[in-house]
Backbone as numpy.savetxt, mean C-alpha at the origin, in Angstrom:
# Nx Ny Nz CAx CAy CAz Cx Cy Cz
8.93 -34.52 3.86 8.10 -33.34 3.86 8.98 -32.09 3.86
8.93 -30.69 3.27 9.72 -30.07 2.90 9.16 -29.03 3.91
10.38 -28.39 4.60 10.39 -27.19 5.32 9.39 -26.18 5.11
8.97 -25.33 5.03 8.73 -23.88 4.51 8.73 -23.01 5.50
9.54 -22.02 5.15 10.17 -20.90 6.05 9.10 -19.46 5.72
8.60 -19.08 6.79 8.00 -18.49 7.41 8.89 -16.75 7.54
8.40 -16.18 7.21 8.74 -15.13 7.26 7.97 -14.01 8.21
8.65 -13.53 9.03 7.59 -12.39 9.74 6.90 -11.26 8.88
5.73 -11.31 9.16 5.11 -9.72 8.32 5.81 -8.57 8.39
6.79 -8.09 9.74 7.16 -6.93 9.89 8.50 -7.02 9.03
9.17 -8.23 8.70 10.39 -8.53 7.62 10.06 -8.12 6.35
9.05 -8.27 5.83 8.22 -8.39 4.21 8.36 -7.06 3.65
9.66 -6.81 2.81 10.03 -5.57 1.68 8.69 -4.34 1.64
7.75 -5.59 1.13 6.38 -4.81 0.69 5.68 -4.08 1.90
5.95 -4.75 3.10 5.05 -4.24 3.86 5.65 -2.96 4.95
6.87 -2.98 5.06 7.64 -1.97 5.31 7.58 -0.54 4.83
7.72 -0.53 3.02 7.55 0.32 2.47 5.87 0.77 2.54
5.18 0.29 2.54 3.44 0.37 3.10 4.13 1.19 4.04
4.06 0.86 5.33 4.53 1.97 6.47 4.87 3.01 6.46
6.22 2.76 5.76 7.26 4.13 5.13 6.30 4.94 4.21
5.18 4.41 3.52 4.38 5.54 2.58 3.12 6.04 3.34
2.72 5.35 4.58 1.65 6.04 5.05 2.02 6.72 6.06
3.25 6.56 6.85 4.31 7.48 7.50 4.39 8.83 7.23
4.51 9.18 5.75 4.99 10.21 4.71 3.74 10.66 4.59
2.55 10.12 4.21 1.73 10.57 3.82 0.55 11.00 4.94
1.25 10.53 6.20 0.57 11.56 7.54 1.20 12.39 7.75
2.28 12.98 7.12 2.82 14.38 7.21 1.87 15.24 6.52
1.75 14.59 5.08 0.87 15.09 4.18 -0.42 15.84 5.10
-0.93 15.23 5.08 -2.75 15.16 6.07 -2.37 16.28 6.97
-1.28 15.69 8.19 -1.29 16.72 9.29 -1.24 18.09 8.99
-0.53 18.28 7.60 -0.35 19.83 7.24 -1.32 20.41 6.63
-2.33 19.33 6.54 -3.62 20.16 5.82 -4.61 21.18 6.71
-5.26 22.21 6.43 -6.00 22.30 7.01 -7.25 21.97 7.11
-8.47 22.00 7.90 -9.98 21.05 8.34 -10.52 20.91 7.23
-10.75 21.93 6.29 -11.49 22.07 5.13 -10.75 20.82 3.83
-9.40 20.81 3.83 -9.18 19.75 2.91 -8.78 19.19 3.59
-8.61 18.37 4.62 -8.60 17.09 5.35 -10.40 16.43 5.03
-11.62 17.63 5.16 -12.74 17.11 4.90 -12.73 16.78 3.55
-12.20 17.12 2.99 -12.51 17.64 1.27 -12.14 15.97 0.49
-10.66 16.13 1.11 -9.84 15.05 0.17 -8.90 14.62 0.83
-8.43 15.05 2.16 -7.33 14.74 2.95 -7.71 12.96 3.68
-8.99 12.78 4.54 -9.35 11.92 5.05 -9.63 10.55 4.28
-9.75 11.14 2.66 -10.08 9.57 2.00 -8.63 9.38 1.22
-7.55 10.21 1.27 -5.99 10.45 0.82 -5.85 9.18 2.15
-5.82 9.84 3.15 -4.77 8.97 4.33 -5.79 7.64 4.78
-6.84 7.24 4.00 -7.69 6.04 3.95 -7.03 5.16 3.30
-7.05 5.67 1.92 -6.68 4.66 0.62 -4.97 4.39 1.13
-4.02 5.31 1.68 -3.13 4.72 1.56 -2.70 3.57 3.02
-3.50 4.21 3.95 -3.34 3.63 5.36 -3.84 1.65 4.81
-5.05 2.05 3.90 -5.52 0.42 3.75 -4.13 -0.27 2.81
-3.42 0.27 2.01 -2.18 -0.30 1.20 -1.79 -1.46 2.60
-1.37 -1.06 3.58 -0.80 -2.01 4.60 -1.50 -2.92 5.21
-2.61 -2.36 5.79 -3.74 -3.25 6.20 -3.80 -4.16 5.60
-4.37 -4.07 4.35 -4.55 -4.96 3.66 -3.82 -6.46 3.03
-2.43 -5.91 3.33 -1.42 -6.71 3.09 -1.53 -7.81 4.43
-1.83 -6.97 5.51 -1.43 -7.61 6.50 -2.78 -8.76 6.48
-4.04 -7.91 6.31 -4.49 -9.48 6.44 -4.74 -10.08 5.75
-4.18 -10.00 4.47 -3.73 -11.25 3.27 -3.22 -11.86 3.94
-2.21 -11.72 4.59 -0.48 -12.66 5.03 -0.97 -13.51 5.71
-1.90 -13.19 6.48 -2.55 -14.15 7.74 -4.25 -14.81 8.00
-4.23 -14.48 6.34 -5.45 -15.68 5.53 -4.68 -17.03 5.03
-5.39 -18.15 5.49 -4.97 -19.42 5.26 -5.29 -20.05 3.48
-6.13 -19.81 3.04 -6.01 -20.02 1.53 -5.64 -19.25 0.75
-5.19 -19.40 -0.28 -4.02 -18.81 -1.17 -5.07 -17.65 -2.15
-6.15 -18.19 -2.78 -6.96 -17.50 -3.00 -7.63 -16.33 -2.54
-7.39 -16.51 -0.78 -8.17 -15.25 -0.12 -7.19 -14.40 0.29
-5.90 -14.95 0.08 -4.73 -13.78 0.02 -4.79 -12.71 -0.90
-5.03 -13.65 -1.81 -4.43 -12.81 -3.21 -5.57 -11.52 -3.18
-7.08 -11.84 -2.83 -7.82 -11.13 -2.98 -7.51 -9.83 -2.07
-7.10 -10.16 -0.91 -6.55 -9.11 -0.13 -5.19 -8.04 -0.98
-4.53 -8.27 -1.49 -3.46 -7.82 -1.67 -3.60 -7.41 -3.12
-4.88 -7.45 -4.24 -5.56 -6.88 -5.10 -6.31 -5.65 -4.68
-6.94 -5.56 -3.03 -7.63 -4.64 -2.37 -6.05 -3.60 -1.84
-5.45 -4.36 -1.28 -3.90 -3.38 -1.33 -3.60 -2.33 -2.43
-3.42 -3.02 -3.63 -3.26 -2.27 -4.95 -3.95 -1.70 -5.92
-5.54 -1.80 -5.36 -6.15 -0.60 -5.66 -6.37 0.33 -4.73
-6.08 0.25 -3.62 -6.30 1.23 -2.62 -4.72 1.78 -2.99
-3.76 1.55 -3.28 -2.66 2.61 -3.62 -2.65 3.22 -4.86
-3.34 2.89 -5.96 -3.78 3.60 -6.83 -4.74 4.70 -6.51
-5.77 4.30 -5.76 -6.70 5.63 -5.63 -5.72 6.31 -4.28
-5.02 6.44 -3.99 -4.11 7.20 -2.84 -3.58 8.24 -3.79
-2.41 7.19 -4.84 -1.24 8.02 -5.16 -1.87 8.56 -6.40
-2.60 7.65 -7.58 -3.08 8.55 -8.79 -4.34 9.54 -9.02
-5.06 9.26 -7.83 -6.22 10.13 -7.66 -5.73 11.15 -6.85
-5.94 10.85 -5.31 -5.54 11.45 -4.17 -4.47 12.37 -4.14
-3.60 12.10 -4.32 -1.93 12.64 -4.48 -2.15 13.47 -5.49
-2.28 13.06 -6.97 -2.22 13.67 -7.98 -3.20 15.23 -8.21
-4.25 15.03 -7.49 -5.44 16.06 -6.95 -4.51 17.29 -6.20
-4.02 16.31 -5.21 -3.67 17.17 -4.34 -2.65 18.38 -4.68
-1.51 17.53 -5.52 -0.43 18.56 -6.56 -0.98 19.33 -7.02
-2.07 18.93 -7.86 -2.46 20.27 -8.76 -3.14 21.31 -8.15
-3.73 20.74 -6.74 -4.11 22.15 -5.87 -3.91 22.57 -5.40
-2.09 22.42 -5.23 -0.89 22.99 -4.43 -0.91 22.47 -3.04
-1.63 21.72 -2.73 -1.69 20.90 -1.40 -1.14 20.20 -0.77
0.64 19.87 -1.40 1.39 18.77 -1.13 2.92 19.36 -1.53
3.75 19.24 -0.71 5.16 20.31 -1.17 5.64 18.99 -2.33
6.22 19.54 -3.18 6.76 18.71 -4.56 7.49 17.52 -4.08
8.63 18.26 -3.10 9.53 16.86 -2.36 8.74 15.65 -2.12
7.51 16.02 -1.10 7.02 15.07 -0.20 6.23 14.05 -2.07
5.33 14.50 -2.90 5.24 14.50 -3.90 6.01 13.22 -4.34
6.98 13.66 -4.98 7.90 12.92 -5.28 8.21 11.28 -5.02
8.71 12.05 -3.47 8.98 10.77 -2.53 7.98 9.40 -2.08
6.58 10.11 -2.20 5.63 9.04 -1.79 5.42 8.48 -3.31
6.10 9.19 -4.51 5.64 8.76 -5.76 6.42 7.67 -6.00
7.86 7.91 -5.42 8.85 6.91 -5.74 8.65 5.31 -4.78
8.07 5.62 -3.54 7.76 4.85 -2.56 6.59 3.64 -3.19
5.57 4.42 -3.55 4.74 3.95 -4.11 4.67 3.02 -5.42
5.87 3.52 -6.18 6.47 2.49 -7.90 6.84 1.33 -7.08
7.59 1.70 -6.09 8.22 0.44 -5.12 7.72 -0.76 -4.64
6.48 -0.54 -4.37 5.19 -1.12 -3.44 4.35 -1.37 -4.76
4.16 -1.02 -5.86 3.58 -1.54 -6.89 4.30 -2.86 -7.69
5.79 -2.51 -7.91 6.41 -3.55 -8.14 6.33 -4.66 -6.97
6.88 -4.32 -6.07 6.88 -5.99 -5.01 5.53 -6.62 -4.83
4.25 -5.35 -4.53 2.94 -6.00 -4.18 2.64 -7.08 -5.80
3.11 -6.76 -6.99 2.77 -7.35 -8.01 3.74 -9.41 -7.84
4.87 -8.78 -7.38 5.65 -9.69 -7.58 5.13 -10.71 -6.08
4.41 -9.91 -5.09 4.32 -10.78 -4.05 2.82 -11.68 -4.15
1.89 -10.93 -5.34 0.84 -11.37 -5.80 1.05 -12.93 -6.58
2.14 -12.73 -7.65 2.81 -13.61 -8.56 3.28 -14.73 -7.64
3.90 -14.55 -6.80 4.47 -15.74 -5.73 3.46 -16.69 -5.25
2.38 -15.99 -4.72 1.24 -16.52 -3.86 0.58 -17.56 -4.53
-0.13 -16.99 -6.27 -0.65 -17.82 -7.58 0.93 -19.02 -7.33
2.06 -18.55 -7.46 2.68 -19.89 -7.69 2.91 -21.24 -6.25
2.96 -20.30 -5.09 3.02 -21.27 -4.13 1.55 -21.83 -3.74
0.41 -21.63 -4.53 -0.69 -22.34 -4.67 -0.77 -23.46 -5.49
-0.08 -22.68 -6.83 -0.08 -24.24 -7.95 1.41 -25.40 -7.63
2.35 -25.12 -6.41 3.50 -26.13 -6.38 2.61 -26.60 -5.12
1.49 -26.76 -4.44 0.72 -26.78 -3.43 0.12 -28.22 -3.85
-0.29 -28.37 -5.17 -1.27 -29.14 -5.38 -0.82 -30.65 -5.54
């Protein structure tokens, strides 16, 4: 019977950078004031706060199938963060360029691994069978 090594959630590339982008992106929020925190700030630091959540309780769903579904809910909730949310927010001067940037680059990051950690899951289901 073959090992399988277990990895902690708080180890997981993907889920780190989750942190590191909703970290960044409560700077964002805190600097808003009431009116766009109501506006667009509160469903900004939603969509990206669920990026992690969501991961997390993929990781610690027992069928492979109800992972994946979780961690599809991950990566559209960082799309409506960074290409709606974010992108809104730039054009209404609501976000300093740096911070901008940085959650943009954070975010390519977390799109690539969440894809590649999606890809893993489909395969350690079909070497499963």
């Amino acid at each position: 019977m073959e090992n399988k090594k277990f990895i902690p959630l708080e180890d997981l590339e993907v889920y780190k950078l989750a942190i590191e982008l909703s970290d960044l992106s409560w700077e964002i929020y805190s600097g808003m004031d009431w009116q766009d925190k109501k506006i667009m700030g509160d469903q900004f630091i939603r969509a990206i706060d669920s990026v992690g959540a969501n991961i997390t309780e993929g990781y610690f769903r027992f069928h492979y199938l109800d992972k994946i579904k979780f961690y599809y809910i991950s990566r559209a909730s960082l799309a409506e963060g960074i290409k709606h949310w974010l992108e809104l927010m730039l054009k209404r001067s609501k976000v300093e360029q740096s911070k901008y940037l940085k959650s943009k680059e954070i975010a390519n990051s977390i799109s690539v691994k969440l894809n590649n950690f999606i890809s893993s899951t489909y395969k350690c289901k079909k070497n499963d069978k």
